[in-house]
BAFIDREN-354474 format. One record per residue: residue in three letters; x negated, y negated, z negated of N, C-alpha, C in turn. Coordinates in steps of 0.2 Angstrom, whole numbers, padded with zeros to 4 digits, always signed. Atoms other than C-alpha are relative to their C-alpha. Layout:
N
alaXYZXYZXYZ...
This chain:
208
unk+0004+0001+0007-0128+0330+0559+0001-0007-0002unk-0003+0006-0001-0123+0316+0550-0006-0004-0003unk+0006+0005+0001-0136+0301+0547-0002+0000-0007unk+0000+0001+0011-0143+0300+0527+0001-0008-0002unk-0003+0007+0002-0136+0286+0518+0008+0000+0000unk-0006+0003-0002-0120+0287+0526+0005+0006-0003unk-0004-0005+0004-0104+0296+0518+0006+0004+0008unk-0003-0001-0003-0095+0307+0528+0010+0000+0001unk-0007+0000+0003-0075+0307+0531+0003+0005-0005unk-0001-0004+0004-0073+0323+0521-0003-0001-0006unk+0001+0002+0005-0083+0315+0507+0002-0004-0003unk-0003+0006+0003-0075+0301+0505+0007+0001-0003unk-0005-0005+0002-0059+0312+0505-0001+0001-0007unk+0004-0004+0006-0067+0320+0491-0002-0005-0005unk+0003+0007+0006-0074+0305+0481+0007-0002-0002unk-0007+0001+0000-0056+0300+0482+0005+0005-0006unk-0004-0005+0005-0048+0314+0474-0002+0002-0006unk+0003-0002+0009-0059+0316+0459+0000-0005-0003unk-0005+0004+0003-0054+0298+0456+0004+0000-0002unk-0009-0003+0003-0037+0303+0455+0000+0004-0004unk+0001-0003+0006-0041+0315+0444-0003+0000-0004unk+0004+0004+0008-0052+0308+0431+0007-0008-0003unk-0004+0006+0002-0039+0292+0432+0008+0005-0005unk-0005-0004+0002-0024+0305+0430+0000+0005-0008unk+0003+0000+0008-0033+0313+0415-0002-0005-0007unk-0001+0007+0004-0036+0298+0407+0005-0004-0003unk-0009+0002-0002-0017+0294+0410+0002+0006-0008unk-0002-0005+0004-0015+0311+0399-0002+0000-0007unk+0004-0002+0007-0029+0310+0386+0004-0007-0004unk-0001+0006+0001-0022+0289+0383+0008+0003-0003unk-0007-0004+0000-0003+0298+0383+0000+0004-0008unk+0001-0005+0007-0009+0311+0369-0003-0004-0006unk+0003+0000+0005-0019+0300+0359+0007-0006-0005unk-0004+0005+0002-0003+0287+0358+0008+0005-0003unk-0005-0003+0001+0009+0301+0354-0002+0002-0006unk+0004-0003+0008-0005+0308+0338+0002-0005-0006unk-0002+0005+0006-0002+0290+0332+0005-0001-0003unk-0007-0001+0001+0015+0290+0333+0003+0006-0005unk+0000-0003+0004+0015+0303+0325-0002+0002-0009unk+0002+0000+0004+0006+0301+0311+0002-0008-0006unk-0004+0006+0003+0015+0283+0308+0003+0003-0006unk-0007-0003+0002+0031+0294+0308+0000+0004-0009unk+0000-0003+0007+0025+0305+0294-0002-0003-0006unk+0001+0005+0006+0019+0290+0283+0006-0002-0001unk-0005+0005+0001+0035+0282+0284+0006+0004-0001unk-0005-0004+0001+0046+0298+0280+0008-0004+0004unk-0006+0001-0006+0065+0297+0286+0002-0007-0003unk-0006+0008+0001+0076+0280+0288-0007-0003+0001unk+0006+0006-0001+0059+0271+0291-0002-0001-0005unk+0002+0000+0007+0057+0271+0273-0007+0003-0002unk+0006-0003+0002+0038+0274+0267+0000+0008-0003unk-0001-0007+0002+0037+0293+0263-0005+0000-0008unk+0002+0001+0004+0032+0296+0244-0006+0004+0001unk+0008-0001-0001+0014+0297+0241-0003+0006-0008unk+0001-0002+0005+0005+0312+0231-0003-0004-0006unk+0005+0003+0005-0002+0306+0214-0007+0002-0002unk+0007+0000-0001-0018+0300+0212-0001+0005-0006unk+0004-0005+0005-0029+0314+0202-0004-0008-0007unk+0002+0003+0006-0031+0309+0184+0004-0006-0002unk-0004+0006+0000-0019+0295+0185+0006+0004-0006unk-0003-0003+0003-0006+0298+0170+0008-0001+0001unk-0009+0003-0002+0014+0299+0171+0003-0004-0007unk-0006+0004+0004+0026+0287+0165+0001+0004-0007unk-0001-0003+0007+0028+0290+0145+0007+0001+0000unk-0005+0000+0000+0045+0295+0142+0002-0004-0009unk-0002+0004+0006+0054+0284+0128+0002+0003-0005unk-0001-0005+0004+0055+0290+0112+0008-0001-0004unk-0005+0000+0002+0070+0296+0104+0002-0003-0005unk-0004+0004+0005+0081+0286+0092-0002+0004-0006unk-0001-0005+0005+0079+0293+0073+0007+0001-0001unk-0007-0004+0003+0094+0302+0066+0002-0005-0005unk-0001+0006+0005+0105+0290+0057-0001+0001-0005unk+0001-0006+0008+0103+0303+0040-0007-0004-0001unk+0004+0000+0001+0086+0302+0042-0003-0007+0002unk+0000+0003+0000+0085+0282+0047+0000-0005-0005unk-0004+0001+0006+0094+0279+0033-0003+0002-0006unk+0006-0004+0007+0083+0290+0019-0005-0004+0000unk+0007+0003-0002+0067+0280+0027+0003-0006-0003unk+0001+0007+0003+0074+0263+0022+0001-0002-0007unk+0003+0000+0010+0079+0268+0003-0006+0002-0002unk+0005-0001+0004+0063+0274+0002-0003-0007-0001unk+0003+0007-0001+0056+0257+0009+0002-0002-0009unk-0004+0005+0005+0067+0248-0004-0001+0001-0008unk+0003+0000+0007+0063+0258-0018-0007+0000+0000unk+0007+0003+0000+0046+0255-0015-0001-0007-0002unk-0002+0007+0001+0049+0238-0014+0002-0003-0007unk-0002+0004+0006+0059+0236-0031-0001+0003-0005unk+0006-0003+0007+0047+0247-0041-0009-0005-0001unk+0008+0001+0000+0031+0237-0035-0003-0005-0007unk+0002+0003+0006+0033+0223-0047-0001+0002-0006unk+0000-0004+0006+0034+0234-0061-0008+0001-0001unk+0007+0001+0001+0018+0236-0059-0006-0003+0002unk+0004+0007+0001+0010+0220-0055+0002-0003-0005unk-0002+0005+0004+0018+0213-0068-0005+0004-0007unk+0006-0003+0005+0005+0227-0079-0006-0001+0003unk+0006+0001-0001-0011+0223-0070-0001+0006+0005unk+0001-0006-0005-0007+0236-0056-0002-0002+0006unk-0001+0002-0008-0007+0235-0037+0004+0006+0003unk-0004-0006-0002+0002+0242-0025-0004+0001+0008unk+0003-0002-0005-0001+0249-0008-0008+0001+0002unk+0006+0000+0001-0020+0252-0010-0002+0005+0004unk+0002-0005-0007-0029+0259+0004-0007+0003-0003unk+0003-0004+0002-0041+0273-0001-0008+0001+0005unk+0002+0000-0006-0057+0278+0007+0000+0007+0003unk-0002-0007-0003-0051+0294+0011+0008+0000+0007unk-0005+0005-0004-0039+0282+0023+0007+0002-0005unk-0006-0002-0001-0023+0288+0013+0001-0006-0003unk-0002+0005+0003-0014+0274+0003+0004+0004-0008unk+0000-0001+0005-0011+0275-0015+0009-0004-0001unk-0008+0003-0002+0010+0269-0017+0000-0007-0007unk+0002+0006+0008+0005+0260-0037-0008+0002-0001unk+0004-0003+0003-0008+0261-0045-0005-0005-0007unk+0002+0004+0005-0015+0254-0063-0007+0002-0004unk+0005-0003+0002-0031+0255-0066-0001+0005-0009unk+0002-0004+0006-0037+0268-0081+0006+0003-0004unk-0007-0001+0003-0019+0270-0084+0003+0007+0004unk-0004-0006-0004-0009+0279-0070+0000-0004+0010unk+0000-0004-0008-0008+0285-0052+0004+0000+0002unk-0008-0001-0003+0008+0283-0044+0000-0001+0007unk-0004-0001-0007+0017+0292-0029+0007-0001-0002unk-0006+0002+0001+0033+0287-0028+0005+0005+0008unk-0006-0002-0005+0048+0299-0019+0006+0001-0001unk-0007+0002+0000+0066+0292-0014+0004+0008-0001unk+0001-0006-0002+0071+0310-0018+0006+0004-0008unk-0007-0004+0005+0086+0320-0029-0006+0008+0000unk+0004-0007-0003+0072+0335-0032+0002+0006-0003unk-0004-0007-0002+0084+0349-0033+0006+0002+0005unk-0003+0000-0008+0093+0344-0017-0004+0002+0004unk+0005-0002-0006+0078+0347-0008-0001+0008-0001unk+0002-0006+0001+0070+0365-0005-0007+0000-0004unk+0004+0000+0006+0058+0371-0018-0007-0003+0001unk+0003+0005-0002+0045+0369-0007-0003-0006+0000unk+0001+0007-0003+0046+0353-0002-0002-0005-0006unk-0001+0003+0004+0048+0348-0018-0008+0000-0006unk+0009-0002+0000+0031+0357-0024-0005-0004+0004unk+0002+0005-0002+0025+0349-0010-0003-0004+0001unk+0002+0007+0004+0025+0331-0017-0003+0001-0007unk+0004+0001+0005+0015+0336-0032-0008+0003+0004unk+0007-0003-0004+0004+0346-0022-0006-0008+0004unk+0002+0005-0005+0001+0331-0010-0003-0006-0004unk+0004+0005+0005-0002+0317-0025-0009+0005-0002unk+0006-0003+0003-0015+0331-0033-0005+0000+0004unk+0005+0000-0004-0025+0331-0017-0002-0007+0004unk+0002+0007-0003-0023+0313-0009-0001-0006-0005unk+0002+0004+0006-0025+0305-0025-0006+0002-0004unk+0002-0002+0006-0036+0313-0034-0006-0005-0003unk+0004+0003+0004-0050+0305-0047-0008+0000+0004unk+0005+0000-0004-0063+0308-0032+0000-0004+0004unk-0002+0007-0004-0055+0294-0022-0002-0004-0002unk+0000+0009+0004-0059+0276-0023+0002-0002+0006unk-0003+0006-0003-0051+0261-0018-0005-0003+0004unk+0004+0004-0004-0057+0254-0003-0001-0008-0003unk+0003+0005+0000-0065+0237-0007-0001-0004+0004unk-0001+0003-0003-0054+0226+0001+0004-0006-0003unk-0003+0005+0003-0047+0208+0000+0007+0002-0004unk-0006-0002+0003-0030+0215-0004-0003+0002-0008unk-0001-0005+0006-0034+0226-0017-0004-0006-0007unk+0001+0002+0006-0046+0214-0026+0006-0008-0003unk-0006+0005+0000-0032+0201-0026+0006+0005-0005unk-0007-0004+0005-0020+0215-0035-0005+0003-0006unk+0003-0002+0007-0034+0222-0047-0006-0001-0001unk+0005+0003+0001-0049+0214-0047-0008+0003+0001unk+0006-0002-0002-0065+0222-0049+0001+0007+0000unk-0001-0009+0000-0057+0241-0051+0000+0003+0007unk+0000-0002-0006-0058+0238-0031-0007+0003+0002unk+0005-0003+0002-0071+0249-0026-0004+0005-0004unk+0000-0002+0004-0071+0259-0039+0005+0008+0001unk-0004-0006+0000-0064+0278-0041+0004+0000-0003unk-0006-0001+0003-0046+0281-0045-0002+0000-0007unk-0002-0005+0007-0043+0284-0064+0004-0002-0003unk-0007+0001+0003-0028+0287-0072+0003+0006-0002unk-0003-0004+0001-0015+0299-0076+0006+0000+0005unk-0006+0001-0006-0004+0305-0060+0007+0001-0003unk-0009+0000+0001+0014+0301-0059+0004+0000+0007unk-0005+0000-0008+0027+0307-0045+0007-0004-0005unk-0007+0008+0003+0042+0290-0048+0003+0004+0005unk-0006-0002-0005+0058+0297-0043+0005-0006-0003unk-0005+0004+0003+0075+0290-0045+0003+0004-0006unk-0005-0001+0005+0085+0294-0060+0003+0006+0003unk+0000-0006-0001+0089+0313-0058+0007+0002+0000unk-0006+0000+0001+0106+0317-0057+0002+0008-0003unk-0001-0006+0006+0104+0336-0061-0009+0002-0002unk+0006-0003+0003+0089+0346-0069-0004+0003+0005unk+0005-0002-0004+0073+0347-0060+0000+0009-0001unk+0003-0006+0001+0071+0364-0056-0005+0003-0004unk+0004-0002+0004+0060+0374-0068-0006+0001+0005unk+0007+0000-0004+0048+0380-0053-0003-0007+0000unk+0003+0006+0000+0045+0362-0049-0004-0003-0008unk+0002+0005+0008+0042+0356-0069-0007+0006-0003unk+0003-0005+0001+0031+0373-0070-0007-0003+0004unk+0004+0003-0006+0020+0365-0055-0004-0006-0001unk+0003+0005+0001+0019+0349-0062-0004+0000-0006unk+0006-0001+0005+0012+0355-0077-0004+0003+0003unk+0006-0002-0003+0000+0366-0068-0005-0004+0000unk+0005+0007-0003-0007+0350-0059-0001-0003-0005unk+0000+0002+0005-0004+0341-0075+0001-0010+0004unk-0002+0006-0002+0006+0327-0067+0007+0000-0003unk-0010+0000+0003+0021+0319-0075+0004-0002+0005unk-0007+0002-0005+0039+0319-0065+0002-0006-0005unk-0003+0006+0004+0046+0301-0072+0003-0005+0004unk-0004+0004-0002+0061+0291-0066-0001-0009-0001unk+0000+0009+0000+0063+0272-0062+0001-0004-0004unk-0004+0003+0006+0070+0270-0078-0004+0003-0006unk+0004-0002+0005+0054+0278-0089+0001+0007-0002unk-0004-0008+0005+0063+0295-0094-0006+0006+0007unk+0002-0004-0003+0050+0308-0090+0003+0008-0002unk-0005-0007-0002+0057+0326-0083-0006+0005-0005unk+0006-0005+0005+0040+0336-0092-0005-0002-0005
């Protein structure tokens, strides 16, 4: 019988082996946890060692795509309008008008002379275009001009017409074309009388 306190040769055996097998285990779990991270490098860093792409973040927006070129047709119609904008304006500064006037219905007014006349102005042959379109433009003065709007009451505008800034449109509307090469359409000259707007070229000569 073996004495208390003291370990026998069979336990010591045994104290031994369960050593070896907790060390050995630990050999395995240290092995597996060093093979998880390797692994999880590896998937960070996609193939060739190169960073693997990343999903995108939620709510983050993509790259805007640049916008397309205008068509030279239509690059080229926008800068005659410009222009004949441009070499109609003083025609009507030079009566006591202004031009470009911001409304408070945010549109812009293209002339305009107080108690006199309303001018939209369109770079435009109107029986090349579709009938339409050409309605359209009187449709579009009748509603974004009308005698309901006023001139915002801004430095600009009191600098181009004084105190009528502020003040509600009034005048007699005018769609300003160029000089017509053939005859307004009747539908359109029909429209503009409806509205009770004159068609009149850059040269005075009205079409109704």
């Amino acid at each position: 019988m073996a004495r208390p306190g003291k370990s026998t040769g069979k336990g010591k055996v045994a104290g031994a082996a369960a050593k070896g097998v907790m060390k050995a285990l630990d050999g395995v779990l240290e092995d597996g946890k060093k093979l998880a991270d390797d692994a999880v490098d590896a998937a960070r860093r996609g193939r060739g060692g190169k960073p693997a792409a990343t999903a995108p973040v939620s709510g983050a927006q993509a790259p805007k795509k640049p916008k397309k070129p205008l068509p030279p047709e239509v690059l080229e119609n926008f800068n005659r309008g410009n222009q004949f904008n441009k070499d109609r304006e003083p025609y009507y500064t030079a009566r006591g008008g202004g031009n470009e006037l911001t409304l408070d219905n945010g549109k812009r007014v293209d002339s305009y002379i107080p108690d006199e006349e309303i001018v939209s102005r369109k770079h435009t042959q109107l029986d090349k275009v579709k009938e339409e379109t050409a309605v359209g433009y009187l449709r579009e003065l009748d509603s974004k001009y009308s005698t309901d709007a006023t001139v915002k009451d801004t430095e600009h505008a009191r600098s181009q017409i004084g105190d009528a800034a502020g003040k509600k449109l009034s005048g007699d509307p005018i769609l300003e074309v160029p000089p017509q090469d053939d005859p307004v359409p009747p539908a359109v000259i029909s429209a503009a009388d409806d509205l009770g707007i004159t068609i009149r070229d850059s040269n005075g000569h009205s079409y109704n």
